[in-house]
C-alpha positions in Angstrom: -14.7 -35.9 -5.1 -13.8 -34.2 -2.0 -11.6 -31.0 -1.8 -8.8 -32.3 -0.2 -8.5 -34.9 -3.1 -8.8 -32.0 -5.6 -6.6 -29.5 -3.9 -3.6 -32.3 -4.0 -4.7 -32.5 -7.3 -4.2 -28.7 -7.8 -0.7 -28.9 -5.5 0.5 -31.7 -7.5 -0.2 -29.4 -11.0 1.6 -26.6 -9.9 4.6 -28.2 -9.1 4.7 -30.0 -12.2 4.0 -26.5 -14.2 7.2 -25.6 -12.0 9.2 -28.1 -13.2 8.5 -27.8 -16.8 8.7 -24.1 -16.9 11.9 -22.4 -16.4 11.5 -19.6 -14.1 13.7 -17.3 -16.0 11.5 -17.5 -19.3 8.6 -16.9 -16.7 10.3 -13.3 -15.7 10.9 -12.1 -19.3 7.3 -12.7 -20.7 5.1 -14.1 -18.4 1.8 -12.7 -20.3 3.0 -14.6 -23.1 3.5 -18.3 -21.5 0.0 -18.6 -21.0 -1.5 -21.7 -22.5 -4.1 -20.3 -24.2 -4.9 -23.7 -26.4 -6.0 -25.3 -23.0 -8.3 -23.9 -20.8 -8.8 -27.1 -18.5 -6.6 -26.4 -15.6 -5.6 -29.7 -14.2 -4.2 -29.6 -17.8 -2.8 -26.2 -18.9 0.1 -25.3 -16.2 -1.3 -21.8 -15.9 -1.6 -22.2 -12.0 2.4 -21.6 -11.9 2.0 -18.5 -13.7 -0.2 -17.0 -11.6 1.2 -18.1 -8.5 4.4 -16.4 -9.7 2.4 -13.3 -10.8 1.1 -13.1 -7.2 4.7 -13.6 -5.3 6.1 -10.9 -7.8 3.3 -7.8 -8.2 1.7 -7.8 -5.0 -0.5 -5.1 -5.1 -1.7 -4.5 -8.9 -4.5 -2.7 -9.7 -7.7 -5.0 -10.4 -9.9 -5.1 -13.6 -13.6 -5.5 -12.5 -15.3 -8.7 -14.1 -18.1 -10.6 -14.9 -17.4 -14.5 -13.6 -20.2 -15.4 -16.2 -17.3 -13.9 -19.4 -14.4 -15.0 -17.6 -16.0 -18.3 -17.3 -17.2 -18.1 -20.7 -13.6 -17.0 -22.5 -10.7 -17.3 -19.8 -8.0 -17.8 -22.4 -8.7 -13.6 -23.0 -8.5 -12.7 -18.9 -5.2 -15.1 -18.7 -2.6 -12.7 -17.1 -5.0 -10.1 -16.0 -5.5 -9.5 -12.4 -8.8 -9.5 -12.1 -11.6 -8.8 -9.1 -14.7 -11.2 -8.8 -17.5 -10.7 -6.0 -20.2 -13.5 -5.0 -21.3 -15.2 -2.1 -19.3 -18.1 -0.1 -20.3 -21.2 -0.7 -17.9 -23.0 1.4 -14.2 -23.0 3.3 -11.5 -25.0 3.8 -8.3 -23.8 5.2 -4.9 -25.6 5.0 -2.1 -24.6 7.3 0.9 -24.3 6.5 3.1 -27.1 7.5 0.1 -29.7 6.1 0.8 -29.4 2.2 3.3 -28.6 -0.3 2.2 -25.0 -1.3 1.9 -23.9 2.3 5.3 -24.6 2.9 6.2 -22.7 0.3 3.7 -20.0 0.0 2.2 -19.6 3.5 -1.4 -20.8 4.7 -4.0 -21.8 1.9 -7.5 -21.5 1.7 -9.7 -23.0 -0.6 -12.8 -21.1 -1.3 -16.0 -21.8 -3.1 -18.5 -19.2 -3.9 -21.4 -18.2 -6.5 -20.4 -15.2 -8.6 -22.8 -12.2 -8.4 -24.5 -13.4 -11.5 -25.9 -15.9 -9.2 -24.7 -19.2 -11.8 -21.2 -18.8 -12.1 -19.1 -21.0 -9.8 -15.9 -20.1 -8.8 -13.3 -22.0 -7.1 -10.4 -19.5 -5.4 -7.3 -20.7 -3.3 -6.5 -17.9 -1.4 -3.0 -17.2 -0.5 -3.8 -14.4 2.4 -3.9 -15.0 5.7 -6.0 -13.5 8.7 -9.4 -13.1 6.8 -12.9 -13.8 8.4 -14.5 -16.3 5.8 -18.3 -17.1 6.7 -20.6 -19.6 4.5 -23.1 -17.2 3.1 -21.5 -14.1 3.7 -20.3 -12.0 0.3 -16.8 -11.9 -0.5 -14.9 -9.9 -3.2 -11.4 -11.5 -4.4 -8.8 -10.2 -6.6 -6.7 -12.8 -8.7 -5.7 -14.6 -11.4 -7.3 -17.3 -13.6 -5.3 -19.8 -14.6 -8.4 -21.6 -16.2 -11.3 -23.8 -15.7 -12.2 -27.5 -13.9 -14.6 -30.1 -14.6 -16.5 -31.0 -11.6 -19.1 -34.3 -11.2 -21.8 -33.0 -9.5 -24.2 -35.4 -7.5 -25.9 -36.0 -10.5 -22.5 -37.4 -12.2 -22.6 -35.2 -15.0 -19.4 -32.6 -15.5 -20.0 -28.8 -14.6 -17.3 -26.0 -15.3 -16.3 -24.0 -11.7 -14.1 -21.4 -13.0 -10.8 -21.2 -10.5 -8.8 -18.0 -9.3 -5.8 -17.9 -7.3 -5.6 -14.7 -5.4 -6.6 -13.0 -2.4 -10.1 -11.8 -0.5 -10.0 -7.8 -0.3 
């Protein structure tokens, strides 16, 4: 699959998770409409959450990490913004005006990188704009998890790639 094909995938999701979840219930108790049951998140409408987390606390302090626990047990970092560090893997930027969330949120870019832990992967659509993103270079973001994805790799069996939605520091 390509990442195009899986970020309408992601676009599609999110507006879905909007449409299901009434934004005022989202404002009284956000850490407590997290789907905890599901941690697949083509499947969970967490993505919502945290885009609505970013829009509304812009600048909260980050909780330092490890990809290979979050990875492991995302249901406990659901609602916490956390910070993650690795090494870019690759980049693909969306402008504005060519998809959904960019028209509503601003440029996208969809970000790939191994965690420091060297195993973890970790799949980040980054809301800011104006950053310097190099393959190979190391990159620290701050966000939060709305879950995990299955991947094929080339070898057709399913991996996990943890996913963040935040913003490089």
């Amino acid at each position: 699959m390509n990442q195009s094909y899986l970020l309408i995938v992601l676009i599609l999701l999110i507006l879905a998770a909007f449409l299901r979840t009434s934004l005022s219930s989202v404002s009284t108790s956000v850490t407590s409409n997290w789907n905890t049951q599901v941690i697949d998140v083509t499947r969970n409408h967490n993505a919502a959450l945290a885009f609505y987390l970013l829009g509304t606390n812009p600048n909260p302090a980050p909780v330092n990490a490890l990809a290979r626990n979050v990875i492991t047990s995302p249901s406990n970092y659901f609602g916490k913004y956390l910070q993650l560090s690795g090494t870019i893997q690759s980049v693909q930027t969306y402008p504005s005006q060519n998809n959904l969330p960019g028209l509503i949120i601003g440029n996208t870019t969809e970000l790939v990188m191994i965690a420091n832990d060297g195993v973890t992967v970790v799949d980040c659509l980054l809301v800011n704009e104006g950053i310097n993103l190099t393959i190979g270079s190391t990159i620290t973001i701050n966000g939060y998890t709305p879950g995990i994805r299955y991947v094929q790799n080339s070898q057709t069996a399913l991996t996990q790639e943890l996913v963040i939605i935040g913003r490089a520091v």
